[in-house]
N, C-alpha and C positions, 0 to 999 in steps of 0.2 A: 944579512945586511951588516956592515961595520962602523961600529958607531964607538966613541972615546967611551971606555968604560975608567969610572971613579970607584974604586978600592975603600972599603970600609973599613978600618982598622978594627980590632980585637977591645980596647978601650973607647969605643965606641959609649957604652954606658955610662962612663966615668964622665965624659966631656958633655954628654948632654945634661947629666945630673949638675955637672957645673955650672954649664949656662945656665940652668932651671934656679941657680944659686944656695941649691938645698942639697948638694951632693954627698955628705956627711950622713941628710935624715938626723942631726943631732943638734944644732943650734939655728936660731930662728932665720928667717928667711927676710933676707935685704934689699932695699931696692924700691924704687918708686913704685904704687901702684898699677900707675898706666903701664910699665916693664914689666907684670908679672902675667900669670895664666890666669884664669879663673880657680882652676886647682890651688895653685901658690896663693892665693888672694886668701881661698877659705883656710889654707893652713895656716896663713899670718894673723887669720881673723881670730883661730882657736890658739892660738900661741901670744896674742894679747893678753885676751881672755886669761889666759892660766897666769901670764905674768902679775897680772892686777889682783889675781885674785890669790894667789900666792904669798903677794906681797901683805892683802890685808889681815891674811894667816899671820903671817910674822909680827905686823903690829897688834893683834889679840893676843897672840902669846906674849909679849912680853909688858900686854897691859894686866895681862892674867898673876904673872909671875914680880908685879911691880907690889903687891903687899898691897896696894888701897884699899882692899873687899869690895872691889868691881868684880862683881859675874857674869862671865863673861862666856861661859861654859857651850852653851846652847847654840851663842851665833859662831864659834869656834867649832864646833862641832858640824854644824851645814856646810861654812866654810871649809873642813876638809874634807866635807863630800862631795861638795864643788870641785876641787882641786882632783880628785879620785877619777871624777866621771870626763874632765878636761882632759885629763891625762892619757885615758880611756880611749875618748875619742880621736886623740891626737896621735894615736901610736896607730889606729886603727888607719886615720888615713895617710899615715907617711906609708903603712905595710901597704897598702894598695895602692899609691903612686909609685913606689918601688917595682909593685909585680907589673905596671904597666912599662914602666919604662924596659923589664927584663924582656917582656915580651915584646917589645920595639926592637931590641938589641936584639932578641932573638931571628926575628924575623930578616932583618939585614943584614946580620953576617950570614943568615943563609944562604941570602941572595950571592954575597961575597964565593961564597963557596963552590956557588955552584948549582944548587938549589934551588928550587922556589920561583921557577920563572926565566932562568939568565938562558936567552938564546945563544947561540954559538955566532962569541964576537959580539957579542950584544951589549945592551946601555944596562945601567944600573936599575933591575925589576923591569928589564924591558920580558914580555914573553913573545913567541915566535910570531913573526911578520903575520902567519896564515889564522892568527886570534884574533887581529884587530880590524874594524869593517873594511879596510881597502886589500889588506892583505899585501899591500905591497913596501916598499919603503920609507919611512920619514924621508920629510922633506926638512932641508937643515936646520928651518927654523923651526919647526914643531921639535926635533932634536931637539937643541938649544934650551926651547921653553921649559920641555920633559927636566933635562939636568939640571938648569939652573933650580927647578919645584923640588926636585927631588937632593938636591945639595942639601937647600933649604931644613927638608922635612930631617936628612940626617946631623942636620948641627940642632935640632930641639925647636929652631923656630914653627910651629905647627900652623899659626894664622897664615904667617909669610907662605909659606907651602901653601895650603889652600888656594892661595889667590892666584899663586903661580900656575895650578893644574887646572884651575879655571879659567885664566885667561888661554892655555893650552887649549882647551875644549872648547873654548868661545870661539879662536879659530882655526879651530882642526878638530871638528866633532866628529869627523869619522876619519881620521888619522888612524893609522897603524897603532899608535900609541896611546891611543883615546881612552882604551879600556884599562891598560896600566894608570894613565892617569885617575879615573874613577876607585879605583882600587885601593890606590896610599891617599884618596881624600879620605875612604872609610877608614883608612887605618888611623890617619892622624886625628879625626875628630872620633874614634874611639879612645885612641889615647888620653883625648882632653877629656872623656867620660860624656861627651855630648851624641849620646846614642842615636837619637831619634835622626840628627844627620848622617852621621853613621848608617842607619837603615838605609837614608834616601839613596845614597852612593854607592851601595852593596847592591840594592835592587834596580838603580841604574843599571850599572854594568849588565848585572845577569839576563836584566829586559832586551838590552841595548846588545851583545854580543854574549849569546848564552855560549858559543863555541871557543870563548876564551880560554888561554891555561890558566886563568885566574879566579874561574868559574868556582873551583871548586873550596878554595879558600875563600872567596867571598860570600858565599852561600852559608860557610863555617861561620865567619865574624858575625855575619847576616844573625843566624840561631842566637851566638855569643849576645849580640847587643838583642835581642828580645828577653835574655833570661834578665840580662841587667836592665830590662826598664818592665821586671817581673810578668812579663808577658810568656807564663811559662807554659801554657799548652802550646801552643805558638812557637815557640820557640825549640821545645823538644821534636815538634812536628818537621822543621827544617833541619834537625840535626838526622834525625829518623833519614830524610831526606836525601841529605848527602850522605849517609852509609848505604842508598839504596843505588845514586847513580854513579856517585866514586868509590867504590867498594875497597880499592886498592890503594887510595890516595893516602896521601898523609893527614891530607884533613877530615877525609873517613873515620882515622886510626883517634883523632882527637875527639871527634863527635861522638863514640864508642865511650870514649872514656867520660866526658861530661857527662852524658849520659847514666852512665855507671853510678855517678854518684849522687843524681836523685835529684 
């Protein structure tokens, strides 16, 4: 089938992290609340936090250092344990909204490439016409809904997308593209760390069109979001899984390795 394919650029990560307005990961995050993710909302929430309390550090120290014989020692000293453990947490979650955003980027230039799904002439994460329940062609508006979700999902908008592959699915539920659509809902609402959607979307698909080319990444992310909502018998059991029915896959070659490390 021939459908407009949209090109991903290589800076792909750069411009999502922009929009997300924290593309540095080094000074605080701007922007109305209602504007931001739920991720952005908690980094701005522990980035108050450090501010305020940084700041009360500076006025102990130089009530400390003012000669009155105020001692001041004790709450100076919690204070910059406060400060230690802020800062602690705050590196902690910018290093894991980095690794997700990496593995967003990763996953679509693959597509770009080549990889991962792109049928011959195909749409952007489309996989081959004989995956999806009719097996035959979109029809232009199922198209249409597909790119504009999937535009969406590559500029960082991640709600917008959502709503876009569900109204996709509201009406064209067994579309050729049904199962592509289910696949980047998992993706993006893993990236926003909201797993337990993540699950539903991942075992959608697999319920829904187990003979998908997407089958076998989604059964991966599937494992992926059970370890991170510590569901970890569960969760090795589905990676166990997919190194038993995609042997040769690349998302085989991952569950090997997560595995590997315990």
């Amino acid at each position: 089938m021939l459908l407009i394919r949209s090109f991903i650029t290589p800076s792909l990560l750069v411009v999502a992290l922009s929009l997300a307005g924290c593309a540095d990961f080094g000074g605080p995050i701007n922007g109305s609340p209602d504007n931001l993710s739920p991720e952005e909302r908690r980094l701005q929430s522990v980035e108050t936090k450090l501010t305020d309390v940084s700041r009360r550090v500076d006025a102990m120290t130089r009530l400390a250092q003012s000669g009155n014989g105020v001692n001041v020692s004790d709450e100076l000293r919690d204070l910059r344990g406060q400060v230690e453990q802020l800062q602690y947490q705050l590196d902690r979650m910018k290093q894991q909204q980095q690794k997700l955003y990496t593995d967003l980027d990763g996953r679509l230039q693959k597509i770009e490439s080549g990889g991962g799904g792109f049928a011959p002439g195909g749409s952007p994460g489309a996989s081959s016409s004989s995956s999806g329940a009719s097996g035959g062609t979109p029809s232009p508006g199922e198209q249409q809904a597909y790119l504009k979700a999937f535009e969406l999902l590559r500029g960082g908008k991640f709600d917008d997308a959502l709503l876009g592959f569900q109204n996709q699915l509201a009406n064209w539920p067994q579309g050729p593209m049904a199962d592509d659509a289910l696949y980047w809902m998992g993706e993006a609402n893993y990236f926003k760390r909201d797993y337990n959607a993540a699950l539903g979307s991942y075992r959608d698909l697999l319920s829904r069109f187990p003979r998908s080319e997407r089958a076998p990444d989604a059964l991966l992310k599937l494992g992926f979001s059970q370890l991170e909502l510590k569901q970890t018998a569960a969760g090795r059991a589905t990676l166990e899984r997919v190194t038993r029915e995609y042997p040769d896959s690349t998302a085989a070659g991952l569950a090997r390795q997560r595995l590997q490390q315990g």
